[in-house]
C-alpha atoms as an extended CHARMM CRD file, in Angstrom:
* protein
*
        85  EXT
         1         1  UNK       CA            -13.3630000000       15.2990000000      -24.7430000000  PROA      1               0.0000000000
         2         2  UNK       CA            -16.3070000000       16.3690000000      -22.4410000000  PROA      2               0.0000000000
         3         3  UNK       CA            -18.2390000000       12.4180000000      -22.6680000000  PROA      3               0.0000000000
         4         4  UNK       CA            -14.3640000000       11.0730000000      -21.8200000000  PROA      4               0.0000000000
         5         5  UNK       CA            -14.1010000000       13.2140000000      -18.8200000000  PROA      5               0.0000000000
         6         6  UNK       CA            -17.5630000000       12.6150000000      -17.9630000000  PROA      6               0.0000000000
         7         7  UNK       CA            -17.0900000000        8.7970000000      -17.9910000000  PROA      7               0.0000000000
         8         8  UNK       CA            -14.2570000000        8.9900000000      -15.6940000000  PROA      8               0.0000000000
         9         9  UNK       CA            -15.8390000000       11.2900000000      -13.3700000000  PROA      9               0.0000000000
        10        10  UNK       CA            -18.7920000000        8.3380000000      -13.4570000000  PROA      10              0.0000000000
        11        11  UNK       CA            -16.3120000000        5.5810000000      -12.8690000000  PROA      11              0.0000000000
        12        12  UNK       CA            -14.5850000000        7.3870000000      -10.1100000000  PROA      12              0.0000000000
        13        13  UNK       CA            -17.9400000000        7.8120000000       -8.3910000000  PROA      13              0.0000000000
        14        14  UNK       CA            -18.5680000000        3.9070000000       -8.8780000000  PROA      14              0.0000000000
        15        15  UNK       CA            -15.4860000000        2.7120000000       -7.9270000000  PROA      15              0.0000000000
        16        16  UNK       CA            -15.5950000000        4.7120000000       -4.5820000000  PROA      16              0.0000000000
        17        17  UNK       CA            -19.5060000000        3.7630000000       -3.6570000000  PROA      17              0.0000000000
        18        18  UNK       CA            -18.4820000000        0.1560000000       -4.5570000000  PROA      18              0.0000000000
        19        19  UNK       CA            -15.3920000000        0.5340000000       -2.1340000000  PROA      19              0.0000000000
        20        20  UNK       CA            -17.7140000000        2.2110000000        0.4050000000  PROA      20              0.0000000000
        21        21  UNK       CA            -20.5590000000       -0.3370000000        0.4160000000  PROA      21              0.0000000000
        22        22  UNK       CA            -17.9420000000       -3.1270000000        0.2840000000  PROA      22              0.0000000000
        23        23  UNK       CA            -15.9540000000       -1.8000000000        3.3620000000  PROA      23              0.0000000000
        24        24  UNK       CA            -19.2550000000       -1.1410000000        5.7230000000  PROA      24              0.0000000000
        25        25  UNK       CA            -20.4320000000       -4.9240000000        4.9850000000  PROA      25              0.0000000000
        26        26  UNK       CA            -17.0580000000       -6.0650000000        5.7730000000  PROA      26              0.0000000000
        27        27  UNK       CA            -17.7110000000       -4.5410000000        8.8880000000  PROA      27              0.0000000000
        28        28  UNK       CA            -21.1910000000       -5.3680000000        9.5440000000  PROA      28              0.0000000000
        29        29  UNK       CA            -19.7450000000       -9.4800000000        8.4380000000  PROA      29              0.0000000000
        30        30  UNK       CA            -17.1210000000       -8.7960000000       11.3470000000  PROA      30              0.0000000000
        31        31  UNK       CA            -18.5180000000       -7.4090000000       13.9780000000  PROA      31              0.0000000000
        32        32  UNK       CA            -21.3050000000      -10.2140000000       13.8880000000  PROA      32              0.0000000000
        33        33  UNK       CA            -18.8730000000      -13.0650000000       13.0130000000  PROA      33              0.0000000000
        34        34  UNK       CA            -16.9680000000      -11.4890000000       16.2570000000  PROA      34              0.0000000000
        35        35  UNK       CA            -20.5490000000      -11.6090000000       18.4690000000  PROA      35              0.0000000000
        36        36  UNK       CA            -21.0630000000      -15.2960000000       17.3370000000  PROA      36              0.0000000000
        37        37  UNK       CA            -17.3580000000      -16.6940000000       17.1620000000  PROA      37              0.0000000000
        38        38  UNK       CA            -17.6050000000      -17.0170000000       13.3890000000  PROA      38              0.0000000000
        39        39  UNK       CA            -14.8150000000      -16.0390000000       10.0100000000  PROA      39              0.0000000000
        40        40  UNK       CA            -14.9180000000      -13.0210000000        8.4240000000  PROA      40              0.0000000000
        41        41  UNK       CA            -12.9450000000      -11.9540000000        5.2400000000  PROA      41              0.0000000000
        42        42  UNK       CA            -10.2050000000       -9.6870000000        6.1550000000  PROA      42              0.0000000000
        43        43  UNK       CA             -9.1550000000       -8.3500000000        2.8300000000  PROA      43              0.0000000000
        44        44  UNK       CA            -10.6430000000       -5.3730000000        1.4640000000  PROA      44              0.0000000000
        45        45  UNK       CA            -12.6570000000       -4.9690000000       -1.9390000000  PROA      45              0.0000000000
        46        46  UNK       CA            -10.1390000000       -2.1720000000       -2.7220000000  PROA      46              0.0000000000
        47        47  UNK       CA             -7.1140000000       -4.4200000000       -2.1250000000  PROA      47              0.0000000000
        48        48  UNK       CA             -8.3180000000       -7.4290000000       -4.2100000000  PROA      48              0.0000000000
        49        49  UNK       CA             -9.1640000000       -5.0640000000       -7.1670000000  PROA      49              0.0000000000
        50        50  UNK       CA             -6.2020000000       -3.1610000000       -7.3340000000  PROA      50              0.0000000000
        51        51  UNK       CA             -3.4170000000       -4.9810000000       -5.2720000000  PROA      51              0.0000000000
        52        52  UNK       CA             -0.4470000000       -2.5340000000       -3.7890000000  PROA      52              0.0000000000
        53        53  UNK       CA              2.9440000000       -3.3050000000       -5.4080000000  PROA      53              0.0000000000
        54        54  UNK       CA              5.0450000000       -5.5620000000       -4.0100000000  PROA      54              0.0000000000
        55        55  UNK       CA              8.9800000000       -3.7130000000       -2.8160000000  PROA      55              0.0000000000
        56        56  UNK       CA             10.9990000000       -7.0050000000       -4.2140000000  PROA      56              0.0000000000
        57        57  UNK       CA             14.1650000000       -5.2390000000       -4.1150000000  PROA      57              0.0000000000
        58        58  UNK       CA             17.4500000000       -6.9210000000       -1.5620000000  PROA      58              0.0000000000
        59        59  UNK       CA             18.3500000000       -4.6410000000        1.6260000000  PROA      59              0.0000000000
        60        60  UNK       CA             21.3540000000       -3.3920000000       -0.5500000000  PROA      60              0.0000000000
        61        61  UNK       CA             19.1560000000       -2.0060000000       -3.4330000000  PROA      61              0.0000000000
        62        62  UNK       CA             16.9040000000       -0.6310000000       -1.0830000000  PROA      62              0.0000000000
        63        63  UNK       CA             19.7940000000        0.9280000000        0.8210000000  PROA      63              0.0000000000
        64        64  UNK       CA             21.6060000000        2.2690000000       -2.3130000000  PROA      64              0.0000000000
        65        65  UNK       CA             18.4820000000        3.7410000000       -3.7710000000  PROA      65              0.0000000000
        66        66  UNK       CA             18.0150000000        5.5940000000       -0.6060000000  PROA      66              0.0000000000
        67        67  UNK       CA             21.6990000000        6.8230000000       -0.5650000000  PROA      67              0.0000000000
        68        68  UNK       CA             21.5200000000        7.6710000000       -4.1110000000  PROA      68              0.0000000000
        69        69  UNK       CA             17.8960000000        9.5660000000       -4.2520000000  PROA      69              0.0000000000
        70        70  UNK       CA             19.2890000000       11.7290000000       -1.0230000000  PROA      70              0.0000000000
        71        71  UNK       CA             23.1010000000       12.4450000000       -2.2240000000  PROA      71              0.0000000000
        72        72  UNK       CA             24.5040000000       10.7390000000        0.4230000000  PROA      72              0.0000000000
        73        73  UNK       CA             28.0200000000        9.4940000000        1.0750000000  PROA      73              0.0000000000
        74        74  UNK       CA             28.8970000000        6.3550000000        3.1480000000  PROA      74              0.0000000000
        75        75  UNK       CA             31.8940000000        6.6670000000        4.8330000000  PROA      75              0.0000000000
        76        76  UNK       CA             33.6840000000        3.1170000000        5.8090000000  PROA      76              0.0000000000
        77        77  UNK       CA             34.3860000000        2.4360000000        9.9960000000  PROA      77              0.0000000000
        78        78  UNK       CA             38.3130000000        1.5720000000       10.0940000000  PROA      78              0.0000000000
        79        79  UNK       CA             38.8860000000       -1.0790000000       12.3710000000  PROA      79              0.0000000000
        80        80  UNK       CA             39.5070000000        0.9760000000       15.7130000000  PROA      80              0.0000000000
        81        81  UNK       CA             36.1850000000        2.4820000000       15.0110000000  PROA      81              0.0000000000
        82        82  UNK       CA             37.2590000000        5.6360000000       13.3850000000  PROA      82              0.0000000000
        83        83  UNK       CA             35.8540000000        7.0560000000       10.1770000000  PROA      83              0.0000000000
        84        84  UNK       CA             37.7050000000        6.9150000000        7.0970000000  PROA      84              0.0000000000
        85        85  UNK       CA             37.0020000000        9.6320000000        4.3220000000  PROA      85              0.0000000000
């Protein structure tokens, strides 16, 4: 159990020097591709290894997941602008 904590510990530390060193050299790359009028990668190391999830969901799902995780209750405008409910 120790070596498998260990290991993990060990990648951790990696992972975050490799997202460190990556990060200041995209940096360094932009700040001099800014000074000479040059390209410069703009995604991060971080990003292309482990890529954030992607929200597909419609404006309704979104909405009703929202209503639904607070306990809200929507209340319908009648026509003369009046709340029914």
């Amino acid at each position: 159990m120790r070596y498998c904590t260990a290991r993990l510990n060990e990648k951790a530390r990696n992972d975050a020097y490799r997202i460190y060193v990556t990060d200041a050299l995209r940096i360094v790359a932009e700040n001099t591709a800014r000074y000479a009028g040059g390209n410069y990668i703009k995604a991060r190391y971080a990003d292309i290894i482990e890529p954030k999830k992607q929200d597909n969901r419609t404006c309704e799902e979104i909405t009703a997941d929202i209503v639904a995780r607070c306990g809200l209750t929507i209340k319908k405008a009648a026509p003369d602008g009046a709340a029914e409910g």
